[in-house]
N, C-alpha and C positions, 0 to 999 in steps of 0.2 A: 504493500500500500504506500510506503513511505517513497517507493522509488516512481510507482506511477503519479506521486504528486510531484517529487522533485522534476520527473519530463513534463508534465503539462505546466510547473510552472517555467523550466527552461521553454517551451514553447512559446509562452504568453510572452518572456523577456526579448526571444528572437523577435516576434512579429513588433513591439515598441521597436527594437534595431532600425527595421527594415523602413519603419513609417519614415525615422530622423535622419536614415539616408539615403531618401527618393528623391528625383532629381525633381519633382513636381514643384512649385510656386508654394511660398509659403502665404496661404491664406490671413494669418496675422500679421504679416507684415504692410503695416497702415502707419508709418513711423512717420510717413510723410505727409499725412490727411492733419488736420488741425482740426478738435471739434470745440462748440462755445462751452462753455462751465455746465451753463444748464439744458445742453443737450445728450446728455452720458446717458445710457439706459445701466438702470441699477444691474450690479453684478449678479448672478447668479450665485446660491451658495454653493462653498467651494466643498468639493468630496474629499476627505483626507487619502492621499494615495496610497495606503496601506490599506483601507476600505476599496478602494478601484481594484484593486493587487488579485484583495480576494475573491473579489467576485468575478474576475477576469479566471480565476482557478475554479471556480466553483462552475462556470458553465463549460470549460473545457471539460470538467467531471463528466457533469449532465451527458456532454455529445458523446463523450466515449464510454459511458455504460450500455 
């Protein structure tokens, strides 16, 4: 059990790799857009990425039972 979590979570880290080294545009890059003070849409709350981690492990589980 321990070694089918340590590969799905090696899987989950591969595919973060793969996202950080695609040649694609990076969609937040707005460095150069200016917006007014009071046009910012409120942030979203942020998910702790130790909670992201697991549930990225938890559905890799699901597919492969």
């Amino acid at each position: 059990e321990a070694e089918a979590e340590a590969e799905a979570e090696a899987e989950a880290e591969g595919g973060d790799v793969a996202a950080e080294n695609s040649d694609e545009p990076d969609d937040a890059d707005t460095d150069d857009v200016v917006d007014a003070p009071g046009d910012a849409a409120p942030e979203p709350a942020a998910v702790p990425e130790p909670a992201k981690r697991a549930g990225r492990v938890r559905r890799l589980f699901r597919r492969n039972r």
